[in-house]
N, C-alpha and C positions, 0 to 999 in steps of 0.2 A: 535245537532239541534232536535227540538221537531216533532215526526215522522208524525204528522197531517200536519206542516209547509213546511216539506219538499216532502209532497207529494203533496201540491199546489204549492209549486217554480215549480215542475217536471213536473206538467200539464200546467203550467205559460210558462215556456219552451218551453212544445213539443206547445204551441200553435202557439208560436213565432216564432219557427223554422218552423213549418208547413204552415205561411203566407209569411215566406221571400224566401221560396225556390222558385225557377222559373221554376223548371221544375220536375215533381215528375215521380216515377218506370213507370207506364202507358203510361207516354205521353215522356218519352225518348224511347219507342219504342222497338229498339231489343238489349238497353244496360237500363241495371239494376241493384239495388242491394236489395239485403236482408237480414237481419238481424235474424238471429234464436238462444236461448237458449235451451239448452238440458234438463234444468228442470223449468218449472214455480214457483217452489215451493222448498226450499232447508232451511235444519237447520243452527238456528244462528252459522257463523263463518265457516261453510263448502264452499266448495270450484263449483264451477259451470262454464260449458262451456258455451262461449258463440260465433258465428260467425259469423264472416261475408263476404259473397259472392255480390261480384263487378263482372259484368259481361258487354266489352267492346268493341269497336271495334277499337280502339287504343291503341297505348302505352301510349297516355299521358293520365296524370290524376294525382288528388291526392286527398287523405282522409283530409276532413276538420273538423277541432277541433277533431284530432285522439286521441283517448284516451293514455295515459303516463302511460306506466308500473311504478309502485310504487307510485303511487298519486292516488287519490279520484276523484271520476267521477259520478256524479248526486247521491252518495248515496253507490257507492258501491267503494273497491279496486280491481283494473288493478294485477294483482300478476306474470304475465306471457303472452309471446305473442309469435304467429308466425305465419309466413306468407309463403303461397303457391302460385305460378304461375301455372297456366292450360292454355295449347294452344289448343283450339280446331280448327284449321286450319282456315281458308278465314281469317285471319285478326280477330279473336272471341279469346280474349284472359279475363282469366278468374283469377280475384285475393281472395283469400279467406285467409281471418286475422280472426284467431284462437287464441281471451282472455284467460285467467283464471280470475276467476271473484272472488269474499268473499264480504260477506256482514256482519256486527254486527250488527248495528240496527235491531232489530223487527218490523215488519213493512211490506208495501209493496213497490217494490223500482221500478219507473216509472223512465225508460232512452226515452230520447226524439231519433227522426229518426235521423240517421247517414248520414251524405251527404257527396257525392263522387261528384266533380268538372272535368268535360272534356272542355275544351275551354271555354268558355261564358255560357254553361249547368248545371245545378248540380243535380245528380239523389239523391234521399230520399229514405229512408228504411222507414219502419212501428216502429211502436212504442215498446218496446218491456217491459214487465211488469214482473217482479218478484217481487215473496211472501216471505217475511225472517220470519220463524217460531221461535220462541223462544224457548230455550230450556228448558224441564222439569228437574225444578232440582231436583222432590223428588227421581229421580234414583240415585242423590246421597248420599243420605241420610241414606243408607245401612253400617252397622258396619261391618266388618269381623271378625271372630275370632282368635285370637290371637296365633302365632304358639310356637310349644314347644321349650324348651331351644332343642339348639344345639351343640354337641360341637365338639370344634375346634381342629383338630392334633398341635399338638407339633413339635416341632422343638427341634435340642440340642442348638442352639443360642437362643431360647427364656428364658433360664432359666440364662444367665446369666443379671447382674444386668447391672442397665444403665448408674450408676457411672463407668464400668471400662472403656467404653468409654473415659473418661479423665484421668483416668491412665494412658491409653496408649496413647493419647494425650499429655499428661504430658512427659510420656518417649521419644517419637518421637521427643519432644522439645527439651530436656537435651542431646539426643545423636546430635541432627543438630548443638548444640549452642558448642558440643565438638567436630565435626569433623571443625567448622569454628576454634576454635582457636588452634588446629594443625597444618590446611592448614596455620595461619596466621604465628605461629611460623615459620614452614619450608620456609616460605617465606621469613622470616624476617630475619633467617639463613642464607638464600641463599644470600639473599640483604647484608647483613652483614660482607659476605666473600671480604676480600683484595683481590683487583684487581692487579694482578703484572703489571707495568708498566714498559716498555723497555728504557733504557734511549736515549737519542736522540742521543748520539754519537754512542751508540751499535746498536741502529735500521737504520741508514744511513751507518754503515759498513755493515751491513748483507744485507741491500738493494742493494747495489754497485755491495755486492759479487753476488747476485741472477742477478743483469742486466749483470755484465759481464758472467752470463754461460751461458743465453740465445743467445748471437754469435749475436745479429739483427744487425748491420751494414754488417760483411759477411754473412748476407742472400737480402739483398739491401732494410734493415727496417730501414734505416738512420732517419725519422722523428720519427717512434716511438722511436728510441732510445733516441734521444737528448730531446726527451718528458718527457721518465721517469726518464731522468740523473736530467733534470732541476728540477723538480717536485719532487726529494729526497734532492735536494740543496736546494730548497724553504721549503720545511717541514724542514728539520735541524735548518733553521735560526731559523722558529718559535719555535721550541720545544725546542733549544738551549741558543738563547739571548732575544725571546718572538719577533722577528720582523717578522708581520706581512705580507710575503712574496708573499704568494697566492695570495692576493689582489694588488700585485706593478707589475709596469712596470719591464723591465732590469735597465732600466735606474734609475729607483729610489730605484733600489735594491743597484744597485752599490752607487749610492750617499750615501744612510744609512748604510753601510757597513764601507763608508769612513770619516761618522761622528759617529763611533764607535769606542770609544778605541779598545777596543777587537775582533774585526771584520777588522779594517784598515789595516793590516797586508795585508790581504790575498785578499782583496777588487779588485787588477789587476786579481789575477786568478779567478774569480770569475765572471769580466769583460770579459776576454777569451772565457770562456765559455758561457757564456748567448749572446755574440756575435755573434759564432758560429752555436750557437742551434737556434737565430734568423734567419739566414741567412737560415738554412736547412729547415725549418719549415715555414717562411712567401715569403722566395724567393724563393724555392725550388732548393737551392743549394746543388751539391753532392760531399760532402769533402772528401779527400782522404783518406787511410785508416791511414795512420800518423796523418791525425785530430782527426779519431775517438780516438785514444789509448793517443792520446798529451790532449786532452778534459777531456778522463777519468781519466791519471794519476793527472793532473789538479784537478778535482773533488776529488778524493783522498785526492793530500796533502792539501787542504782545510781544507775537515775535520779533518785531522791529526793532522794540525797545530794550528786549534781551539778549538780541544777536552780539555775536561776540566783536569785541573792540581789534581793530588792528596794533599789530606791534608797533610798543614804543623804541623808536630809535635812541641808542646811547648819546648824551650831554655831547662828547668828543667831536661827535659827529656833524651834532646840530650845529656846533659852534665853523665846526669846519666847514661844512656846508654853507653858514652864513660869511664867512669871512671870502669862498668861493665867489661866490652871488657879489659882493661889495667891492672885489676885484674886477670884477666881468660889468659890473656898474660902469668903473674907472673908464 
């Protein structure tokens, strides 16, 4: 704004302000305020206090159209603010708000009176006027002279060149890309390596043998025992005929047992036992010690009697073999 313009809005203002106000510093009596700056006069863009003392005989009140830190105020910037309470006793309390003020414009910078609001009253400040001088810029206008070469210590890392940086970059790369396909091979070795697998009918005799050392019927573990009896009986079937045992009832073990060639056999002992182990485990029956051992032999010849057959050797063979044997007779 053109600073001739904005010093008639400023007097346009304090005129305005000074006809609407209802009650001015004088005639509120022994409450007041005033407005004072620390310098009339301050270079463009420098910084200037400015404050102002409310003086009251209440708590209530408030500053009307208080100027806003970081916003523009008839011509100048608000840059900082703070506020002090003074009790001078009877009820005389005293508020003093302390601006930081800056001005750019050149010019002189007219703030209209500050009015302080108590009930239906509102006290006025005086008008307060600051000068913004411009600044002389032929101070800057001065050359310096020019200062001498300097020089600079050395280091033993400044002499090397700034390609080896990617040498070694380079290298760092070629050794990570060789320990990942190491780690991959050994892995793949590892993965690689045959799993031995226990056949079904050797892993439910070693199970049998490990449940009979454990004694739990003569120790009064009757439900765990017929738990892990049954539970080597149903893993057998699956690993052995692939029937799905874990997932059946008793009852439709026995039936699938009994529409199995190779399982119908043994289908009644098998029934025995899954009856039993029902009874100890869902009715909390305690069988005598001739169940536990009549259950297990039970369990036994199951397995015994379903393990699988060795290979038959081919007619060729036998005959050759026999005809060997009748030579070696000779």
């Amino acid at each position: 704004m053109n600073p001739f313009l904005k010093q008639i809005y400023s007097v346009a203002s304090v005129a305005m302000i000074a006809l609407s106000a209802p009650l001015t510093s004088e005639a509120a009596g022994s409450e007041s305020i005033k407005a004072v700056i620390d310098s009339t006069s301050v270079v463009q863009g420098s910084k200037a206090k400015l404050r102002l003392e409310v003086l009251k005989n209440t708590n209530d009140g408030l500053l009307v159209d208080a100027p806003e830190t970081g916003k523009e105020y008839f011509g100048i910037e608000i840059s900082d603010l703070s506020i002090d309470t003074i009790d001078h006793g009877n009820g005389r309390i005293e508020l003093a708000y302390d601006y930081t003020i800056q001005a750019f414009d050149p010019g002189t910078v007219t703030l209209p009176p500050f009015r302080y609001a108590i009930g239906d009253d509102t006290l006025s400040s005086d008008v307060v006027t600051l000068k913004v001088v411009e600044v002389d810029l032929d101070t800057l206008t001065d050359i310096n002279p020019m200062e001498s070469v300097v020089s600079v210590p050395t280091r033993w890392y400044d002499i090397i060149p700034n390609w080896w940086i990617w040498v070694f970059v380079a290298l760092a790369a070629i050794g990570l890309i060789a320990c990942a396909v190491l780690l991959l091979r050994r892995k793949k070795g590892i993965m690689s390596k045959p799993v031995k697998i226990t056949p079904p009918y050797d892993l439910a005799v070693m199970r049998l043998n490990d449940l009979q050392a454990k004694k739990l019927p003569q120790s009064g573990r009757e439900k765990e025992y017929y738990t892990e009896l049954t539970e080597i009986l149903r893993q057998y079937l699956d690993g052995r005929f692939g029937i799905n045992a874990m997932e059946m009832s008793s009852t439709q073990i026995v039936d699938t047992l009994r529409h199995n060639k190779e399982t119908k056999p043994g289908s009644d002992l098998m029934k025995q036992i899954l009856e039993i182990a029902d009874f100890v485990k869902f009715a909390k029956v305690r069988p005598l010690p001739d169940d536990n051992i009549k259950a297990f032999n039970s369990a036994v010849k199951f397995v015994e009697d379903s393990k699988p057959l060795p290979p038959v050797e081919p007619e060729g063979e036998d005959k050759t073999s026999s005809d060997v044997k009748e030579s070696n007779s000779k």
